[in-house]
N, C-alpha and C positions, 0 to 999 in steps of 0.2 A: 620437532613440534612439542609445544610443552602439555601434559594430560588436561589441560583446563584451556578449553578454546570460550570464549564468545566470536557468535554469529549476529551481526545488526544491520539489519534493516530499517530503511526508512520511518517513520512515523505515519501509522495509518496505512501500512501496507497493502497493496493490494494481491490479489491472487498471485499473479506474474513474481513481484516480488517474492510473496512467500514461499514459492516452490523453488526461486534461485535458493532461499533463505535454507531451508531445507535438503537442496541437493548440495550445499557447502559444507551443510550438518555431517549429513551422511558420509561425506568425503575425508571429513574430518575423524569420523568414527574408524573408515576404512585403512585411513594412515600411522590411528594411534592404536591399530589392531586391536579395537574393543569387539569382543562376543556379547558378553554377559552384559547388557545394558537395559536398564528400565527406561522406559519414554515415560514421560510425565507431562501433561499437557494439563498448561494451568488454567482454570475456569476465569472467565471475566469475576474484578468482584463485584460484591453483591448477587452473584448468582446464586447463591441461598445452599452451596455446599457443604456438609456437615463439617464441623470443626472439632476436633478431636480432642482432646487433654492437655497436650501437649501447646495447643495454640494453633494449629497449621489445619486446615483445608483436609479433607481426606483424602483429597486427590493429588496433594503435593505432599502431605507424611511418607506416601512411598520414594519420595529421595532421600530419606535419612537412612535407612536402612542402605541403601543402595551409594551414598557414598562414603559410608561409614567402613565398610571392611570390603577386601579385595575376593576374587572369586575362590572358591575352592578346591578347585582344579587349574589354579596355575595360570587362569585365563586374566587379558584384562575385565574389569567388571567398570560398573560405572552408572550413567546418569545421563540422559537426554531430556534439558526440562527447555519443551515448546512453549513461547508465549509468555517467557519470565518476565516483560513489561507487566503483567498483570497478578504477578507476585503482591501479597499483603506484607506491611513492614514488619512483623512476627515474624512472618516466614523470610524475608527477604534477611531477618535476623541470624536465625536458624542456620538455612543456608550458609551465611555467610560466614562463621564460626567452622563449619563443616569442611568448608571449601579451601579457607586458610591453613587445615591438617592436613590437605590429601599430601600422600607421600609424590614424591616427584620421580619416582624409579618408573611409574606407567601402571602398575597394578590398578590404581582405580582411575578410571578417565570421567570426565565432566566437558559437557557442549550447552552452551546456554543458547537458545534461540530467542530474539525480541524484537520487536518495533521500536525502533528510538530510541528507548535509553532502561535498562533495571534497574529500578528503586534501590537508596541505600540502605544496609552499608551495605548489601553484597555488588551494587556497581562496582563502588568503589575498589572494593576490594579484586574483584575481576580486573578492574582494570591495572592495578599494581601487581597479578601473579598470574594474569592469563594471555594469551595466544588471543587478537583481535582480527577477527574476517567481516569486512565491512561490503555489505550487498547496496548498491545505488537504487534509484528509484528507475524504473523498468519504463520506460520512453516506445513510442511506436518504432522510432528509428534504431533504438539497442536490440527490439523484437524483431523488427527486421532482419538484421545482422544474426542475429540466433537462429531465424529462419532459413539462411542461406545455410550456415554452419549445419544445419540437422536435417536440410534435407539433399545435402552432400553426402551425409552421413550414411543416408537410405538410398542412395541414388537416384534420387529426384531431382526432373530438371523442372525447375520454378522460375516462369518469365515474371517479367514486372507485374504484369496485372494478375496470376495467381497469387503473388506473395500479397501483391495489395488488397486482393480478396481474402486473405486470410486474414489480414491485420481488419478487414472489415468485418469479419464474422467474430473473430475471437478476441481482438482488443489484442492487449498485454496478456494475456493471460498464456502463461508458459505451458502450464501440463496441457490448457485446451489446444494450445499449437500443435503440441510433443503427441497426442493422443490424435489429430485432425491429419498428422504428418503419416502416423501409421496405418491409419484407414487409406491415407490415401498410396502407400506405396503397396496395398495389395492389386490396388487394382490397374499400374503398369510403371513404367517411371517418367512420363510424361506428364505434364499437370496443366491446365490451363484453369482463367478466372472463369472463366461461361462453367467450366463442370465443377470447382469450387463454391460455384453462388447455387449451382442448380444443387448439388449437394447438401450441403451444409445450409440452415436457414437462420444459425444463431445471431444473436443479438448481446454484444459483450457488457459486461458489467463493469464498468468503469467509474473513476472519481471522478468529480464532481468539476476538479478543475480542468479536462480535457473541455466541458463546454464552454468555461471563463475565457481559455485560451483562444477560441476560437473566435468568439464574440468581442475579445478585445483585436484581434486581426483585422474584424471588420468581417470576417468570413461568413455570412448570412448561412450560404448552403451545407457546410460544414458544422457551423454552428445546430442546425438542424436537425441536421443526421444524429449529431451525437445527443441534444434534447431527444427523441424519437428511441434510440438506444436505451436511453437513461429512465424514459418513463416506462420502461420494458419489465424495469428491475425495482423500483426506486419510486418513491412517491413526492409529486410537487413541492409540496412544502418543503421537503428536504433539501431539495436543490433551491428554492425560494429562501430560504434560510441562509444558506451558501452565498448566492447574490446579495442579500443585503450586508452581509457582512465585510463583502467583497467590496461593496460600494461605498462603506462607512471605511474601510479603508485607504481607499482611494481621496475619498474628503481630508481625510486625517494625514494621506501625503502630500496634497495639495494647499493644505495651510501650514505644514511643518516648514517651517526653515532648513532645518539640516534633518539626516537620518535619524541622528541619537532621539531628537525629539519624536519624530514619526515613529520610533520605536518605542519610549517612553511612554506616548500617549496610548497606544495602541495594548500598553499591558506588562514592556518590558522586555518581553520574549525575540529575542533578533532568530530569523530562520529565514528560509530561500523564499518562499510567502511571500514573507515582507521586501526581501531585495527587491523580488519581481517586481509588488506594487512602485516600491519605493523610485525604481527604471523607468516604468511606465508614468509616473505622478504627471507629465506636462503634455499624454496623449489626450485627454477627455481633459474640454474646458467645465469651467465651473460648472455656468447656465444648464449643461448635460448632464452633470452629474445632479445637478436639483434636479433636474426631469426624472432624474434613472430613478432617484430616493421614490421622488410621487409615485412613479410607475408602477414599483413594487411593492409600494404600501395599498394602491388600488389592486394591484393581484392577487397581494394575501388577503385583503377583504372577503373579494371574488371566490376564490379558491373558499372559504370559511362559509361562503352565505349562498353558497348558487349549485345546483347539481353537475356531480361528479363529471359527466360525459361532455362539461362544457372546459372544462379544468384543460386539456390538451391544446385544445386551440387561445386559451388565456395564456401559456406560457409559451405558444409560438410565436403571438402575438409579441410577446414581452421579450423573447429573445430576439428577433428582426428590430425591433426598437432600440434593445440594446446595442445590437452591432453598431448601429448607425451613430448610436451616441459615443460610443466606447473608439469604435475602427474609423470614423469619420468617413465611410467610404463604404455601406454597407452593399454586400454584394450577392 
């Protein structure tokens, strides 16, 4: 393995991901036998972090030191920088000059962790001299699969409806599985859903398009569940945000001719997003999606002019509407 890995995850990752994202980190750290290693976790920008002389963030200067000279006792030394998507092109500068010196004998190691892609030039350059570990986006069905793996591991026997209680309580979210697996092997290695639900009352934080998917199914009571979930964590408009967006793209696949255009029109950017839409274009007739557009321009109204405590039952309303427009078969 070469001293210079990137680690990349999805775009907009969510927890589940980030902790695969991170246990690859680690893995990686543990093979290129780095001791001496600074973590660096980059601030979103515009977080108002001091910036220092040099140009860099205070909280990213501590990688230059750190991948400038090797350790002092003979160890590898090196760098763990969390969150390099949110690198400033200064620093993403910096770095990158740094990164293109390190000697390749193993004295000094570098692991970049990111969402989607690091600002250039140090992508670029990562991508011409480093070692690439690519984490997918984290699916109920992959959590699943990890489920059985980890609670073999503990000797846990997990029936269907336990595992499926889990994925109900915790989503995708890996360390909350990995942490929900261990409470529960103290207490025998039998597991069932009834002492899962009666235990555990979580409610998982998920994205936004776990509800899209549903509502485009037609899945009315699923589609619920995870509204219900989502208003847990997450405030209406944000997922109303979401939906319109979702539906202006749906218009924009349904008059494009070909993809190139659907993607053109749309901004230019081709990603799984747009496939999806682009597959789905011929399930919701036009007439529907004029309704979806009205629907949700009457919700945002709503949600803006009427008190808060009516806000829940305006977007159940609006997602059962959806189904039925989107699944043609609302259930």
């Amino acid at each position: 393995m070469k001293p210079i890995v990137t680690v990349i995850g999805p775009s907009q990752a969510g927890p589940g991901e980030r902790e695969l994202m991170l246990t690859e980190a680690r893995a990686a750290l543990d093979a290129l036998g780095g001791e001496d290693i600074v973590r660096v976790d980059v601030p979103a920008r515009g977080s108002g972090d001091d910036v220092e002389d040099s140009g860099l963030r205070s909280s990213v200067a501590a990688a230059v030191p750190a991948l400038q000279s090797g350790s002092l006792f003979g160890d590898s030394s090196g760098c763990l920088v969390v969150d390099a998507h949110q690198l400033q092109k200064a620093e993403a500068e910096v770095l990158a000059e740094l990164v293109a010196t390190i000697p390749r004998d193993g004295s000094v190691v570098a692991i970049f962790v990111a969402d989607g892609s690091i600002p250039a030039p140090l992508g670029k350059t990562l991508r011409e001299i480093a070692d690439a570990v690519k984490v997918d986006r984290v699916t109920e069905r992959t959590a699943v699969g990890w489920l059985a793996t980890a609670a073999k591991q503990r000797r846990l026997k997990l029936d269907a409806d336990a595992a499926g209680a889990l994925i109900q309580r915790f989503g995708t979210d890996i360390g909350a599985l990995r942490s929900a697996l261990d409470q529960l092997a103290v207490g025998g290695d039998r597991v069932s859903g009834d002492l899962v639900r009666e235990r555990f009352k979580n409610r998982p934080d998920e994205p936004m398009w776990f509800i899209a998917d549903a509502i485009v199914a037609g899945d009315t009571g699923q589609a619920l569940r995870r509204l219900e979930d989502f208003l847990i964590h997450g405030h209406p408009l944000q997922l109303l945000a979401f939906l319109q967006n979702d539906v202006r793209r749906r218009c924009l696949a349904a008059a494009a001719d070909d993809y190139e255009t659907f993607v053109d029109r749309d901004g230019g950017r081709k990603g799984y997003a747009l496939e999806k839409v682009w597959k789905q274009r011929n399930q919701a007739k036009a007439v529907d999606l004029r309704k979806a557009l009205g629907a949700l321009a009457r919700a945002d109204l709503h949600l803006k002019t009427t008190p808060e405590a009516t806000h829940q039952v305006t977007m159940e309303r609006l997602t059962v509407a959806l189904c039925h427009w989107y699944g043609g078969r609302g259930r």
